[in-house]
C-alpha positions in Angstrom: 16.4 49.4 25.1 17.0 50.6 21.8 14.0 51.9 19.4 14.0 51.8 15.3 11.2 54.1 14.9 10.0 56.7 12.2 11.4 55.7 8.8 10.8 55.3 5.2 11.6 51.6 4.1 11.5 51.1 0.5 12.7 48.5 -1.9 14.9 46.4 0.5 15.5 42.9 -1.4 15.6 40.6 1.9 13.8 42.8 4.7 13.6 46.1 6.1 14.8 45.4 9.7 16.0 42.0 10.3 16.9 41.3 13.7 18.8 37.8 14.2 19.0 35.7 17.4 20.3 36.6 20.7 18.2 40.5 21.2 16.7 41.6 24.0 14.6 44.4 24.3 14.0 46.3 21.0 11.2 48.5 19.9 10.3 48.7 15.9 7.8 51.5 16.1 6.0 53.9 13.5 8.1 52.9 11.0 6.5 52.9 6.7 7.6 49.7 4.9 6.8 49.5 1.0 7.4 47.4 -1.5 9.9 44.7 0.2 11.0 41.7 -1.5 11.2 44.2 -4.5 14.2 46.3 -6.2 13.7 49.6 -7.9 15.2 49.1 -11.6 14.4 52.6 -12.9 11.2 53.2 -13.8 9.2 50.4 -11.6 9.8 48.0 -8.1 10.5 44.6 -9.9 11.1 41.1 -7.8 14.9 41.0 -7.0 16.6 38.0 -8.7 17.7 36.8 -5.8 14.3 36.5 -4.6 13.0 35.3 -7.8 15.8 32.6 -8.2 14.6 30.8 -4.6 10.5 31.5 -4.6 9.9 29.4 -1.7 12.2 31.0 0.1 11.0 33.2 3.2 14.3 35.0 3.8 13.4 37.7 0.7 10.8 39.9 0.9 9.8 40.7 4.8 9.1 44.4 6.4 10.4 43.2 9.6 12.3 39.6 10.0 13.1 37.9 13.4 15.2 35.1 13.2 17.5 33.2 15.3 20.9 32.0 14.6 22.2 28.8 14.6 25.2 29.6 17.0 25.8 27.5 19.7 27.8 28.8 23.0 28.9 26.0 24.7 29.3 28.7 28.0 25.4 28.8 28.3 22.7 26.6 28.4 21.2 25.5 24.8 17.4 26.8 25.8 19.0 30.0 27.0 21.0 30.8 23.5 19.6 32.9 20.2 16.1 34.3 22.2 14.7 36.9 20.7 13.6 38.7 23.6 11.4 41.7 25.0 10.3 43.0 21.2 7.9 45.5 20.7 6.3 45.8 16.8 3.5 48.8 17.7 2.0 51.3 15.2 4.1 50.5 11.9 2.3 50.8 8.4 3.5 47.9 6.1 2.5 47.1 2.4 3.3 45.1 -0.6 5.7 42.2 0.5 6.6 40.0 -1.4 6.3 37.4 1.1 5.0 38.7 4.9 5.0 41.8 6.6 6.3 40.3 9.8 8.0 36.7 10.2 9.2 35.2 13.5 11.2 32.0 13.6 11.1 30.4 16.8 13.1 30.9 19.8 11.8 34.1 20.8 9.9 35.6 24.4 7.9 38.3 24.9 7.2 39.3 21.6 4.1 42.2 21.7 2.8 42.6 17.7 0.3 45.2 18.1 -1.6 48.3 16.1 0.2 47.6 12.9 -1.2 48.5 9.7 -0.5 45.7 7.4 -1.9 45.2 3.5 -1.1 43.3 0.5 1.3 41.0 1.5 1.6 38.1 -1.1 1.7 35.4 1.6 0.6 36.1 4.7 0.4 39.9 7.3 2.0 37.8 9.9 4.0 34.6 10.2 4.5 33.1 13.8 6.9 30.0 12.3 7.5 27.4 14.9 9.9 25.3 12.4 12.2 28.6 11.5 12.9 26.4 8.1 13.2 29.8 5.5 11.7 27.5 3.6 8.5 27.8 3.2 7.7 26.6 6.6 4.1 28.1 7.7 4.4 24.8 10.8 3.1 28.1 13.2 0.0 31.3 13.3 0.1 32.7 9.9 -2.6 35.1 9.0 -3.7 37.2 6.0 -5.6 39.1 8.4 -4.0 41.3 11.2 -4.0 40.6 14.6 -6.3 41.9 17.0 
């Protein structure tokens, strides 16, 4: 039951809240994310060279990245392992991503996206990725346009 709610989010090269393979119920609520993807260097935001030096790569520039791992625990069934479960993404205000203001990989349940504000995001608002590639790999939903 834990809750990342009410911050600023500026600037972060690879996301602002990246949560990564086996979590179960998280809440990411009425948080601002700006400019993400994108390093201050002094006087402007400017595309991080890490991001620039792999462009196809989807693991720079998300507000809010859910992955899953590639960790296998040989103690619990394989469709069991790396869920991302029970996540809440309500009433956060995200803008000018360098890639997408929310990604999901596969391997998750229960994920609830809803009353986000999210604008000017270079490749897509949201990114429901079946494959989970990082590269590139739209195989899911992916929408310029919010949810409804």
């Amino acid at each position: 039951g834990m809750i990342i709610e009410n911050n600023d989010i500026y600037g972060a090269n690879r996301a602002g809240v990246e949560l990564c393979g086996s979590v179960k119920g998280i809440s990411i609520e009425n948080n601002y994310f700006d400019h993400l993807g994108y390093i201050w260097n002094g006087s402007a935001y400017a595309q991080s060279n890490a991001a620039a030096n792999d462009p196809s790569n989807i693991k720079y520039g998300q507000a809010i990245n859910l992955i899953r791992t590639n960790t296998i625990v040989t103690t619990y069934p394989q469709d069991e392992q790396n869920y991302l479960q029970d996540i809440t993404l309500s009433g956060n205000t995200i803008s000018n991503c360098e890639k997408n203001g929310i990604y999901t990989g596969p391997m998750q349940k229960n994920l609830n996206i809803n009353n986000n504000n999210i604008s000017s995001c270079n490749w897509n608002d949201i990114c429901l990725d079946e494959s989970g590639t990082y590269h590139a790999g739209k195989t899911g939903f992916c929408s310029k346009e919010p949810l409804r």
